[in-house]
C-alpha positions as protocol buffer text, in pm:
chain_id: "A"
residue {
  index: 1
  type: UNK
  ca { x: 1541 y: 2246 z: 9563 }
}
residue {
  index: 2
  type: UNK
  ca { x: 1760 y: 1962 z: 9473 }
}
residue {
  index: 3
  type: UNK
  ca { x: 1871 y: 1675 z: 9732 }
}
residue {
  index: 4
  type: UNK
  ca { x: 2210 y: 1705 z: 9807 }
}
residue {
  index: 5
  type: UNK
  ca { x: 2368 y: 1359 z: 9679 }
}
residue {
  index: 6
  type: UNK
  ca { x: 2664 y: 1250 z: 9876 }
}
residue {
  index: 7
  type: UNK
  ca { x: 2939 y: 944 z: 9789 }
}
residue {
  index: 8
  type: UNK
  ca { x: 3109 y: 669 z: 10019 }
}
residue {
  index: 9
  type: UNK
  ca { x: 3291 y: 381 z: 9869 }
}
residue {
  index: 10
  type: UNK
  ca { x: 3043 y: 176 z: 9759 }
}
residue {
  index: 11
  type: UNK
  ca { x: 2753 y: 425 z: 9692 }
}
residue {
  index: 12
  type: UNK
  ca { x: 2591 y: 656 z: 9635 }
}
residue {
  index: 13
  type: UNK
  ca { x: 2282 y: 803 z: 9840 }
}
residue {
  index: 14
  type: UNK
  ca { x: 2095 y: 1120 z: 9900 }
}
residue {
  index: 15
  type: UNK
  ca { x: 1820 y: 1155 z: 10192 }
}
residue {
  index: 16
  type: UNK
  ca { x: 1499 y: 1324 z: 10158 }
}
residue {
  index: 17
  type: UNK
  ca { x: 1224 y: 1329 z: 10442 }
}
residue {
  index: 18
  type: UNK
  ca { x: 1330 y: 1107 z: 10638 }
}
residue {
  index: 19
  type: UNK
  ca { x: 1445 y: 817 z: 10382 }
}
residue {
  index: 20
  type: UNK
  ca { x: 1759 y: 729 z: 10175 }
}
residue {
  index: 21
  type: UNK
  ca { x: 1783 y: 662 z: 9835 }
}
residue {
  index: 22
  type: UNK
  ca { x: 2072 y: 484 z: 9719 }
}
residue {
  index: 23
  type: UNK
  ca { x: 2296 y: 352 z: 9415 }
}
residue {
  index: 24
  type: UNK
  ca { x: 2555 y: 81 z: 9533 }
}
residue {
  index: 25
  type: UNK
  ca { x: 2821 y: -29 z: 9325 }
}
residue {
  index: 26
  type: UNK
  ca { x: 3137 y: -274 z: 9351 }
}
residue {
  index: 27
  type: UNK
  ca { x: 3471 y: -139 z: 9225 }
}
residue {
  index: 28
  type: UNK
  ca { x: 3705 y: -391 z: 9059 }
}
residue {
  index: 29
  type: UNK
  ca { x: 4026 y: -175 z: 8951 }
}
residue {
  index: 30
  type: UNK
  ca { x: 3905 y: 105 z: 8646 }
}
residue {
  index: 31
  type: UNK
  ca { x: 3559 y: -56 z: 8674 }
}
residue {
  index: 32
  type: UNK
  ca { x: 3241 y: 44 z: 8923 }
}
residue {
  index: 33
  type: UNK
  ca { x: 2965 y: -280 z: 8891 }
}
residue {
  index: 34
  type: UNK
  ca { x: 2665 y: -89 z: 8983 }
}
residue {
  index: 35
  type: UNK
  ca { x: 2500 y: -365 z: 9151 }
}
residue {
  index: 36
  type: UNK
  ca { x: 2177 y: -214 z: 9279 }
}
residue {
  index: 37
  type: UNK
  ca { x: 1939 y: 95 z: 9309 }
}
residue {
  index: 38
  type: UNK
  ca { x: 1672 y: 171 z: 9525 }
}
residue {
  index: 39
  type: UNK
  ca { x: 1447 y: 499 z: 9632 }
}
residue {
  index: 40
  type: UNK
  ca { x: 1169 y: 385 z: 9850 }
}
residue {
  index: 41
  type: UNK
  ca { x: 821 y: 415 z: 9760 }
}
residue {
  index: 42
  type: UNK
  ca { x: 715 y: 712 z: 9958 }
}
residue {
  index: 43
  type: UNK
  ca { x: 1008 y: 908 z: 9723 }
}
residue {
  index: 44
  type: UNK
  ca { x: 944 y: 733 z: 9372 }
}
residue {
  index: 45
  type: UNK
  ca { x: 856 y: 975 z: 9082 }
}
residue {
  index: 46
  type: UNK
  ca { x: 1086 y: 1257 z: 9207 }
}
residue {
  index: 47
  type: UNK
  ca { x: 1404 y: 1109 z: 8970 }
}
residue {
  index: 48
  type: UNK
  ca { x: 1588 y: 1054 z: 9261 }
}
residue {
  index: 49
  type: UNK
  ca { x: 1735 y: 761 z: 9096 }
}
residue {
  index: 50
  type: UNK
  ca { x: 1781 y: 930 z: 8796 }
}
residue {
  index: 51
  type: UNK
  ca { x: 2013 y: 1155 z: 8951 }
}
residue {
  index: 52
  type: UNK
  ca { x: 2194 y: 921 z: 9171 }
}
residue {
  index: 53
  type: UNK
  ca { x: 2266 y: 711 z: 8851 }
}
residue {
  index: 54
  type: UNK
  ca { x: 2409 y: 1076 z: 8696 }
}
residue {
  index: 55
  type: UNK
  ca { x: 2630 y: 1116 z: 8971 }
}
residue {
  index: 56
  type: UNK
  ca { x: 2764 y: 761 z: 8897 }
}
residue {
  index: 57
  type: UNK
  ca { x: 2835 y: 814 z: 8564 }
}
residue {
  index: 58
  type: UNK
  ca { x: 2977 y: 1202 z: 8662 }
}
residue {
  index: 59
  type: UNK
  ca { x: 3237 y: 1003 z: 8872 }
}
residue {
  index: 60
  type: UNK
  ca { x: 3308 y: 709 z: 8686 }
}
residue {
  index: 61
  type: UNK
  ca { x: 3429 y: 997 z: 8393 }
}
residue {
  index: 62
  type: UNK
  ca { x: 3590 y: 1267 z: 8617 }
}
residue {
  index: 63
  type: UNK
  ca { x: 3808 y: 906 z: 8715 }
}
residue {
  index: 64
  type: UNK
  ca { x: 3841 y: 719 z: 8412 }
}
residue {
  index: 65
  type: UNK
  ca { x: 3642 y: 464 z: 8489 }
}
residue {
  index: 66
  type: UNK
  ca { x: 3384 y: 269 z: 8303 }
}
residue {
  index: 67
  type: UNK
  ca { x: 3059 y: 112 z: 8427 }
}
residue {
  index: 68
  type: UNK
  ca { x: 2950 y: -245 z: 8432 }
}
residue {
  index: 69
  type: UNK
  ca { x: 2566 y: -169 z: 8462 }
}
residue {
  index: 70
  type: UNK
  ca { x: 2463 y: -503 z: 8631 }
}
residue {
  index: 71
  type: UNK
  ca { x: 2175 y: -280 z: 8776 }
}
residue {
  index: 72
  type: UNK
  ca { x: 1865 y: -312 z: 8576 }
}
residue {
  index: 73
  type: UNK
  ca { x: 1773 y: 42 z: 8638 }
}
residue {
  index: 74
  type: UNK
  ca { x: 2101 y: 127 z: 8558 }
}
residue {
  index: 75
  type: UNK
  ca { x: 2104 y: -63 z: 8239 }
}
residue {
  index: 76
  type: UNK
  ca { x: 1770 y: 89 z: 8163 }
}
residue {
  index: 77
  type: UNK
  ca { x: 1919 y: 465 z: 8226 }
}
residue {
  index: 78
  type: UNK
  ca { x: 2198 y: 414 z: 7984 }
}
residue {
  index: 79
  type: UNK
  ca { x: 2005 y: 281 z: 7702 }
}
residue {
  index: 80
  type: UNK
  ca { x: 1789 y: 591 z: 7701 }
}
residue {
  index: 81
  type: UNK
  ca { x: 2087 y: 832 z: 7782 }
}
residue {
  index: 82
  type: UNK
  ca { x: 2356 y: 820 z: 7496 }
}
residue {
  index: 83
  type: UNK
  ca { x: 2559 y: 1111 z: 7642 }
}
residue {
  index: 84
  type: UNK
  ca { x: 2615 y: 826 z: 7867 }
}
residue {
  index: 85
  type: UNK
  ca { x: 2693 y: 468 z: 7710 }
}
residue {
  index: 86
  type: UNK
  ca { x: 3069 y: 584 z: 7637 }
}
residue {
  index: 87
  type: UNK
  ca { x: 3129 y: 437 z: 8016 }
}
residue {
  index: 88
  type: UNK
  ca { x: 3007 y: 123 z: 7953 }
}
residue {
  index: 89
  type: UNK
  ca { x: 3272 y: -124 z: 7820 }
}
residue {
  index: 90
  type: UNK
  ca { x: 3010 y: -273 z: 7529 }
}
residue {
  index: 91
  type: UNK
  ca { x: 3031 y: 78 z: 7379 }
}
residue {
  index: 92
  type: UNK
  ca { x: 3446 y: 84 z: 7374 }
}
């Protein structure tokens, strides 16, 4: 079953036994700065960041937005997902 990921201003997060595993980002007008990403260790390997990152770049499209991916994971995550990189403004 797949953890239900929820949104605030500011991040994204989803929790799973107990923990939270978040994305955070800083949004400057048409632009989210995902700033940081973190799953704690007792949930690492279950792509929980993987999928919090999606649901960044789901919402930074469905808004017509683009993503500054100050995040290393982040950063990492687009450069192996092309369907992606269209939201970040070194692509436009």
């Amino acid at each position: 079953m797949s953890p239900t990921i929820e949104h605030e201003p500011g991040r994204f997060f989803t929790r799973v036994e107990g923990l939270e595993a978040e994305v955070v980002y800083e949004r400057r007008g048409q632009v989210l700065d995902v700033t940081h990403t973190w799953t704690p260790p007792p949930l690492r390997g279950r792509d929980l960041a993987a999928r919090l990152t999606e649901a960044v770049c789901r919402y930074a499209r469905d808004h017509d937005l683009h993503i500054i991916p100050t995040c290393s994971y982040t950063r990492q995550f687009l450069a192996t997902h092309p369907e992606w990189r269209t939201l970040t403004n070194e692509s436009t």
